[in-house]
TIRO-271796 format. One record per residue (C-alpha): residue number from 1; residue in one letter; x, y, z. Coordinates in Angstrom, 1 decimal, decimal comma. Layout:
<rs>
- pos_code_X_Y_Z
- NUM_A_X_Y_Z
...
</rs>
This chain:
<rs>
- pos_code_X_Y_Z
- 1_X_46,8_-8,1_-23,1
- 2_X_44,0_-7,4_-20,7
- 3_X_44,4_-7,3_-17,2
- 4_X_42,1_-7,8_-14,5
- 5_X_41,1_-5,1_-12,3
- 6_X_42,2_-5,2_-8,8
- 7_X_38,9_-6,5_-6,6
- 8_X_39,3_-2,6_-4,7
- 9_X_39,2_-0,9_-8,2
- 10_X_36,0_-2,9_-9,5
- 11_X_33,3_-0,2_-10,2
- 12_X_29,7_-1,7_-8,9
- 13_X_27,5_-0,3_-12,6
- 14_X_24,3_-0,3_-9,8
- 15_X_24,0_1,5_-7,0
- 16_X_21,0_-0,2_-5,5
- 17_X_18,6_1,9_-3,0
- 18_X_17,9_-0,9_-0,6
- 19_X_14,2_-0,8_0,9
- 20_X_12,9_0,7_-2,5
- 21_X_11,2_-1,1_-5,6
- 22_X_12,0_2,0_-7,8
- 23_X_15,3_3,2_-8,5
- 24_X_14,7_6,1_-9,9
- 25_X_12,0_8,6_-11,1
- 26_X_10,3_8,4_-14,7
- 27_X_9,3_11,1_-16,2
- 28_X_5,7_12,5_-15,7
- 29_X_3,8_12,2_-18,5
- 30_X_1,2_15,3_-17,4
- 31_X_4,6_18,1_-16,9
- 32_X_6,0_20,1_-20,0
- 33_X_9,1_20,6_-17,6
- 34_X_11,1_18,6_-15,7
- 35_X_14,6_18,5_-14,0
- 36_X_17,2_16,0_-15,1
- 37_X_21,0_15,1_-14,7
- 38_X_22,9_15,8_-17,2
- 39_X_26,7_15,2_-16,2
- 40_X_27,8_13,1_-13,4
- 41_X_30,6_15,3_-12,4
- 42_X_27,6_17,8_-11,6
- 43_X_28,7_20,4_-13,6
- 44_X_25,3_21,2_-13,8
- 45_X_24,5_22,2_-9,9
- 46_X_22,5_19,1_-10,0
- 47_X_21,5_18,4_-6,3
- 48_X_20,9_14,7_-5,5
- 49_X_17,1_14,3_-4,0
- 50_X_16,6_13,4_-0,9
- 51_X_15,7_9,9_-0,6
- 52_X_14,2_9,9_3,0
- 53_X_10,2_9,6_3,2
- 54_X_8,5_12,6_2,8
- 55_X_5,0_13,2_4,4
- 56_X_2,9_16,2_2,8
- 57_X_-0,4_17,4_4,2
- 58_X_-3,6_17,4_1,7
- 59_X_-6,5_19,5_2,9
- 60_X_-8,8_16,6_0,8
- 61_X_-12,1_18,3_-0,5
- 62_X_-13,6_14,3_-0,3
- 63_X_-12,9_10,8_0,7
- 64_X_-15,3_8,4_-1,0
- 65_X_-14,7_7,7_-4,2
- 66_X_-17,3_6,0_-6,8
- 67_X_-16,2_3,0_-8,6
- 68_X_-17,5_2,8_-11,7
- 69_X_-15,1_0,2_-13,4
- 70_X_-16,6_-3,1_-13,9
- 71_X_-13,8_-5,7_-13,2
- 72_X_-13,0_-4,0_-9,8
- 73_X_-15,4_-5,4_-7,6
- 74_X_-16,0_-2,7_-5,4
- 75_X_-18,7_0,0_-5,3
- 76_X_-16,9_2,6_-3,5
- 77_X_-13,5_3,1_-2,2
- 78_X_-11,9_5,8_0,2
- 79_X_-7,6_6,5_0,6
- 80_X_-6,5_8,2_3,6
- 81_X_-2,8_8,2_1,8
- 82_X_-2,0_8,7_-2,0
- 83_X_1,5_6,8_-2,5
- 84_X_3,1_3,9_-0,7
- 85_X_6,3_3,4_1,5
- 86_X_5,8_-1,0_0,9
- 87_X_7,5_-0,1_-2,8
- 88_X_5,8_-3,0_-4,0
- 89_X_7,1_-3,0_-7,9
- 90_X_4,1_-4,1_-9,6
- 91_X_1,7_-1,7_-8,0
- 92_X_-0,8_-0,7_-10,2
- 93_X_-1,6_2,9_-7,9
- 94_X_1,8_3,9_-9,4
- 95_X_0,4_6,0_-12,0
- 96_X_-2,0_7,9_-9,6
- 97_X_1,1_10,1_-8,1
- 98_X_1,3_11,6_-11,6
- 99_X_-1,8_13,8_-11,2
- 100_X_-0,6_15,1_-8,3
- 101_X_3,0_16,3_-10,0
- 102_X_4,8_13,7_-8,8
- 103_X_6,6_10,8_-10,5
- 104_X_5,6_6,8_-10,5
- 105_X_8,9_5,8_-9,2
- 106_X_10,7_6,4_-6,2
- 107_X_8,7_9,5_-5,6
- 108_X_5,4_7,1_-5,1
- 109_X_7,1_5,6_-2,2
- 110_X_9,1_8,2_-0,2
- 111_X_6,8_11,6_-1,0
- 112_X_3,2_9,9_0,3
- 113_X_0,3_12,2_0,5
- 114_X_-1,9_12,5_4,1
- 115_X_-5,3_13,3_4,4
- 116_X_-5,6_14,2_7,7
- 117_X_-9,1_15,5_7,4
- 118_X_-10,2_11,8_6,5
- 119_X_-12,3_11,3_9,4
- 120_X_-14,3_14,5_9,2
- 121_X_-14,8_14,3_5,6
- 122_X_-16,2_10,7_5,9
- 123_X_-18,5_11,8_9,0
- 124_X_-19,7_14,7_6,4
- 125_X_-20,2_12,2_3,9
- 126_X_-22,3_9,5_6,1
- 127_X_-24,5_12,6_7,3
- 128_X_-25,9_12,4_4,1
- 129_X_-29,7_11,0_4,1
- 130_X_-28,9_10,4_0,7
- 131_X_-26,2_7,7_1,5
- 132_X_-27,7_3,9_0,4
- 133_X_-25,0_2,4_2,8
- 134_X_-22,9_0,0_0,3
- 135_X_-19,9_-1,5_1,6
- 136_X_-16,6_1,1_0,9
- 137_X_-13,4_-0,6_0,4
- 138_X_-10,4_0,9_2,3
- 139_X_-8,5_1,3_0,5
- 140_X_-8,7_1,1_-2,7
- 141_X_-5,5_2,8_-4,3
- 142_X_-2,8_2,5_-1,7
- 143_X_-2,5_0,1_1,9
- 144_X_-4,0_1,9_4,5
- 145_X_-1,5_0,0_7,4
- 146_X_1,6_0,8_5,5
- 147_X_4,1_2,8_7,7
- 148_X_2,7_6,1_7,7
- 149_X_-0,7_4,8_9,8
- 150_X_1,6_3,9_13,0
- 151_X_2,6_7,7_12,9
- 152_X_-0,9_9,4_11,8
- 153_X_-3,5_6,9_12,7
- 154_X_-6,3_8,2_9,9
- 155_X_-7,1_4,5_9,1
- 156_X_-8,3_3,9_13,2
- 157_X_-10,1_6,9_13,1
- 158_X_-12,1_6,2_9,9
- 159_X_-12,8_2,6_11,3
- 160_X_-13,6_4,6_14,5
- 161_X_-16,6_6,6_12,2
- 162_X_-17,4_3,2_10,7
- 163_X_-18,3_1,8_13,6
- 164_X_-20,3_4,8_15,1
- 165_X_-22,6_5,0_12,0
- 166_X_-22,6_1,0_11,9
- 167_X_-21,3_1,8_8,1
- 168_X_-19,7_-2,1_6,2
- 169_X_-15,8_-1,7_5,2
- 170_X_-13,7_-4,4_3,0
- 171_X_-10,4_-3,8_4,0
- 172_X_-7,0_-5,0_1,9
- 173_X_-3,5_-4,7_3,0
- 174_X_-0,5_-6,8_3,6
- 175_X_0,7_-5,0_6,5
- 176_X_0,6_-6,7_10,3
- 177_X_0,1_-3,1_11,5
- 178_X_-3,7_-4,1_11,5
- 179_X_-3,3_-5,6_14,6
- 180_X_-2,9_-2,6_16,5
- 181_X_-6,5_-2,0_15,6
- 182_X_-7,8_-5,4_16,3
- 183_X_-9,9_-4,3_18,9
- 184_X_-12,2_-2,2_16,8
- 185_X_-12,0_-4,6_14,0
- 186_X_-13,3_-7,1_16,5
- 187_X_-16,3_-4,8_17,8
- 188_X_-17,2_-4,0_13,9
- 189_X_-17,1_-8,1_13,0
- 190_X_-19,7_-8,6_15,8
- 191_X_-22,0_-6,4_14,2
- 192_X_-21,2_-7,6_10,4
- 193_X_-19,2_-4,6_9,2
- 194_X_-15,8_-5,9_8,6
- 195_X_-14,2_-8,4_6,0
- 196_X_-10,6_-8,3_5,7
- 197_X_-8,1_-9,6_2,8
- 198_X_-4,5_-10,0_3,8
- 199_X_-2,3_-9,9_0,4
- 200_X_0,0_-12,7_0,1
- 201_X_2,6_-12,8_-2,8
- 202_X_5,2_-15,6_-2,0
- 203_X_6,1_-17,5_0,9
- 204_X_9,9_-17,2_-0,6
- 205_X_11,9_-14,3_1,6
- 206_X_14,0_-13,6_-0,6
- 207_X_12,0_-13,2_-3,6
- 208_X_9,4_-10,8_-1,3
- 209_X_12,0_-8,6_-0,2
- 210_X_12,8_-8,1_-4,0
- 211_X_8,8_-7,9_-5,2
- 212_X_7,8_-5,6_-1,8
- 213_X_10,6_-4,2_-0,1
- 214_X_9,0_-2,3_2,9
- 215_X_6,0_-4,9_3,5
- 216_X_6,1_-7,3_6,2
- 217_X_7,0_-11,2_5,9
- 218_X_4,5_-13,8_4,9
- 219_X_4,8_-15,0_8,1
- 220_X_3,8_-12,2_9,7
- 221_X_0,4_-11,9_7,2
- 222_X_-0,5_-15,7_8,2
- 223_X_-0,1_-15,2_11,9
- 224_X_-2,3_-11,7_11,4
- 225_X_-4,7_-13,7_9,3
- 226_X_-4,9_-16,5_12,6
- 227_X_-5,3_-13,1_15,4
- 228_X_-8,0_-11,6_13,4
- 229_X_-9,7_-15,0_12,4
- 230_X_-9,4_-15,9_16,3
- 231_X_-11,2_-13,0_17,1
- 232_X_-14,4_-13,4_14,9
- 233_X_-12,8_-11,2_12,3
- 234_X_-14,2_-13,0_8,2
- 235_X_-10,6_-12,9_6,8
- 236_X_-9,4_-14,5_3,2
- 237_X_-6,3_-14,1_1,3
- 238_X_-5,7_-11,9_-1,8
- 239_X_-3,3_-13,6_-4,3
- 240_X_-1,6_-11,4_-6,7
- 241_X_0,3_-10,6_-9,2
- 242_X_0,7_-13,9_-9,5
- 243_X_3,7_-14,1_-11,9
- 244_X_4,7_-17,1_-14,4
- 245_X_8,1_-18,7_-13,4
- 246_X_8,3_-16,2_-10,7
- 247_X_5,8_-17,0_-7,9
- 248_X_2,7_-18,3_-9,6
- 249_X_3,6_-22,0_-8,6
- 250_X_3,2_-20,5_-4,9
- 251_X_-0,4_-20,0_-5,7
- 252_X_-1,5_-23,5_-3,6
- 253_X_1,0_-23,5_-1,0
- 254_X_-0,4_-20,1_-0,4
- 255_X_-3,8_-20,6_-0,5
- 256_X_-3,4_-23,9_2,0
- 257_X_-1,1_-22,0_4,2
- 258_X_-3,9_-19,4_4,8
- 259_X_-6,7_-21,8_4,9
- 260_X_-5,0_-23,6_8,1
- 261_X_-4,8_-20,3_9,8
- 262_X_-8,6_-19,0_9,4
- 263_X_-11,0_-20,2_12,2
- 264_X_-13,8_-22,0_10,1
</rs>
């Protein structure tokens, strides 16, 4: 006859790290070597990472990147961070933090790479009389607001270059962080040098918390979208992944939600 475990006795199979979309690390598919865990009792002097943010300097030899796949839409794009706190489990930069040794997992989000040289390497690069002046998109790989800017800053001072040599920037992120910047953003959208997506993935809470742990709430993104909008900032929505029977039914209360909050 089986009995039923006392409730105190019940052994939870997951221990869930709450605020990340990885749970663990994968293995790297670029190292020969790696370590692993072999017995739980530890037998093994295994010593459990560390699973507090990380931030590691890069002295970066460039910032600008050329785009040269088609079904981007971008002609160049510059990252003042490789990895990203948000966690956001589909994000397609996972990958990226394998070239630099690191694993596409929890590593991508707690061990994030900062160029603080940005600035001066994008000066360098504008100084060029070779430079046609296409629009660079900012960024690219990784969100440029995500937690890390609040403590660094690189994204204000590469806006801050921007606007000095009059240089266009398409900016992505779903982070309300942009509004600390919203007065440069609104000095750059008087002279034409500023569009702005804000990346929307469900209006459902719950569900974003799950999809993008460290990101702020959809409600937070429209009422950015409205500030920026108000201020004479050309904003629009990114919608994606879109995900069937997870959020794509979302898709038009999204993209009405957003429309009511952009100054036309």
């Amino acid at each position: 006859m089986n009995e039923q475990r006392p409730e105190e006795e019940k052994i939870n199979p997951v221990q869930y790290l709450k605020g990340r979309g990885a749970q663990f690390n994968p293995k790297n598919r670029f190292l020969k070597n790696e370590t692993v865990k072999e017995h739980i009792e530890a037998i093994d002097e295994w010593v459990e990472p560390n699973i507090a943010t990380q931030y590691l300097d890069e002295n970066a030899k460039g910032i600008v990147n050329k785009v040269d796949s088609p079904d981007v839409g971008m002609w160049y794009s510059m990252n003042p961070y490789q990895g990203c706190e948000h966690g956001c489990t589909y994000c397609y930069a996972r990958n990226a933090h394998e070239y630099y040794g690191y694993s596409a997992g929890l590593d991508f989000e707690r061990k994030i790479i900062v160029k603080k040289n940005a600035p001066e390497l994008l000066r360098k690069f504008l100084m060029n009389p070779k430079w046609e002046c296409l629009p660079i998109s900012l960024s690219g790989n990784t969100d440029c607001y995500q937690p890390a800017e609040k403590k660094f800053k690189i994204t204000r001072k590469l806006l801050e270059v921007c606007l000095e040599f009059n240089q266009p920037v398409g900016m992505i992120t779903k982070n309300a962080g942009i509004l600390r910047d919203k007065d440069l953003l609104t000095e750059m959208a008087k002279k034409r040098l500023v569009s702005i997506l804000i990346s929307i993935t469900s209006l459902d809470e719950d569900l974003r918390q799950l999809m993008e742990p460290r990101t702020t709430t959809a409600r937070q993104r429209l009422r950015t979208i409205k500030e920026l909008s108000d201020a004479g900032v050309r904003m629009g929505v990114m919608l994606g992944p879109m995900i069937p029977g997870l959020n794509e039914h979302e898709m038009q209360r999204i993209m009405k939600a957003a429309a009511e909050n952009v100054r036309l």
